[in-house]
N, C-alpha and C positions, 0 to 999 in steps of 0.2 A: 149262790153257795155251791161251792165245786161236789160233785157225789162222787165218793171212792170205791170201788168195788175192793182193790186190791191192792197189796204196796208189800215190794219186796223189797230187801235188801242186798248186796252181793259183794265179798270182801275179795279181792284179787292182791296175792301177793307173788312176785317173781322173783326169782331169786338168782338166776342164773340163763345161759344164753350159750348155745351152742359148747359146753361142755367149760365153760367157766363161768367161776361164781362172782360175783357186786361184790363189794362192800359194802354194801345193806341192799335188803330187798327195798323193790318200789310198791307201795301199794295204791291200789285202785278201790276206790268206793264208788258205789253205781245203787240211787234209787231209781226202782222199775213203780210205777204209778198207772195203773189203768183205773181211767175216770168214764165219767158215764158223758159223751158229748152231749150237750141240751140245740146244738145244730145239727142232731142229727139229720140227713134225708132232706134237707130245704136248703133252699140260698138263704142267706143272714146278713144283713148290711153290717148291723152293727151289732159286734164282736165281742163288748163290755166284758160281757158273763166269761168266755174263755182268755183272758186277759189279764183279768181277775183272780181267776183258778190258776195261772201262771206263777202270780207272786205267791199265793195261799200254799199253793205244793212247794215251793222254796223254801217260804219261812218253816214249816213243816220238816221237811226229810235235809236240811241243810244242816244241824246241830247234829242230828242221828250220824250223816256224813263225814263230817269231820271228828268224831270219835271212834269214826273206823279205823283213821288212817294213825300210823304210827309217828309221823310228823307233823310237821305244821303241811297245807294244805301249797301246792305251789301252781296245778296245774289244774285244768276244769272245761265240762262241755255238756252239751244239752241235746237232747234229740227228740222226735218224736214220730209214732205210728200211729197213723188213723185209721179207724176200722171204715172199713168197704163203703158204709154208709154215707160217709165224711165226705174232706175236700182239705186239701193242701192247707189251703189256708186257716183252717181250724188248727191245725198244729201251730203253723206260727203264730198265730194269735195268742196259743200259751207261750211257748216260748222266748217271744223276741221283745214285748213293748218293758213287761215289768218283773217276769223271770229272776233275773240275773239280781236287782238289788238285794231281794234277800239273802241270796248265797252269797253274794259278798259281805255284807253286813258278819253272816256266819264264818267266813275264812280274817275278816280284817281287812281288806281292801280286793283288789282287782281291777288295774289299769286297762287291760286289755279284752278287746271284743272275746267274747264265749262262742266258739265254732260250735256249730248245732248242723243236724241233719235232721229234715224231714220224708218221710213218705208217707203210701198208702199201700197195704199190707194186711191178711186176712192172721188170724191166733196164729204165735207160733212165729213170725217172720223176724228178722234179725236186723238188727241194726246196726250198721258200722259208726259206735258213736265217737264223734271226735274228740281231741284232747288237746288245749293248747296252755302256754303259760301264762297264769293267772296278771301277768304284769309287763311282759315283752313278747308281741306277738312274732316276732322274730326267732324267737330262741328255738331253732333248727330241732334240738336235743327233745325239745317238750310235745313237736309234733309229732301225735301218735294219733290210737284209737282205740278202742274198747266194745268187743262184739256183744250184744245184749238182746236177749227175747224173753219171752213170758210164753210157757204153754199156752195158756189158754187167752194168754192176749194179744193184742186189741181183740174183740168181739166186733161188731159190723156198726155198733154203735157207740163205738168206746174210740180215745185216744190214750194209748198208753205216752207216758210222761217217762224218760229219760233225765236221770239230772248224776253229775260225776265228776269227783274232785280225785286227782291224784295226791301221792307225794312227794314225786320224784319224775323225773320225765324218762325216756326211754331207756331201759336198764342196759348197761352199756354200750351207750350211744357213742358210737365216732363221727360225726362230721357237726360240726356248727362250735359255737364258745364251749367251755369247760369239756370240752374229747381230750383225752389221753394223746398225748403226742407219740 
């Protein structure tokens, strides 16, 4: 069973871009999740328990996420920070085997892979977390990012949990399908 210390929420609405405004802002939903690693400080073959906690935080902040956003959900990305203690692969371990079904489940589908970033990072460190389109990993317009930290997390035994559904991709975006001619 995953332990949470903390879970925040974060609504990102843009509205405009170098002195011209969208026709409609894009918003970003971003849960921030620092869990308590049970790898902390040792080698762990097997990874079950944070793998586990991957899907559990999903089903979790995936509903919360998409009643952030002012549309339906098109765009989405995953990250994560592991306190000092850690190891690389404790983040992906949440992230990458069973993560993703629940948030999709929560938007209605999702054909295409979820770009995620991992590191290792003391409270406080930031993450450039990515953003691509929930159904063509192609779509030039959708590739973005989303900076994200937590004062006081990760802690040396924590991995903060990253998880982000957009509703629009780059606000106005010119190069790739649907740019302004």
């Amino acid at each position: 069973m995953v332990q949470i210390r903390k879970l925040a929420l974060l609504r990102e609405q843009a509205f405009a871009e170098m002195g011209h405004t969208a026709d409609r802002p894009v918003v970003r939903a971003v849960a921030l999740i620092a869990i308590v690693n049970p790898c902390v400080g040792r080698f762990v073959r097997d990874l079950t328990d944070l793998i586990e906690a991957g899907a559990a935080l999903s089903e979790r902040v995936g509903p919360d996420l998409v009643r952030m956003l002012d549309g339906p959900a098109v765009a989405y990305g995953k990250g994560a920070i592991v306190g000092s203690s850690g190891e690389l692969e404790h983040g992906h371990a949440v992230l990458h085997p069973k993560l993703g079904k629940p948030l999709r489940a929560a938007i209605g589908g999702g054909a295409a892979l979820m770009p995620s970033a991992v590191k290792i990072g003391p409270p406080g460190s930031a993450l450039d977390l990515p953003l691509g389109h929930k159904d063509d990993a192609w779509s030039r317009g959708h590739f973005d990012a989303v900076t994200v930290s937590l004062g006081d997390g990760p802690r040396p035994d924590e991995i903060l949990v990253a998880i982000a559904l957009a509703d629009g991709g780059r606000l106005l975006h010119r190069i790739g399908e649907g740019a302004p001619r």
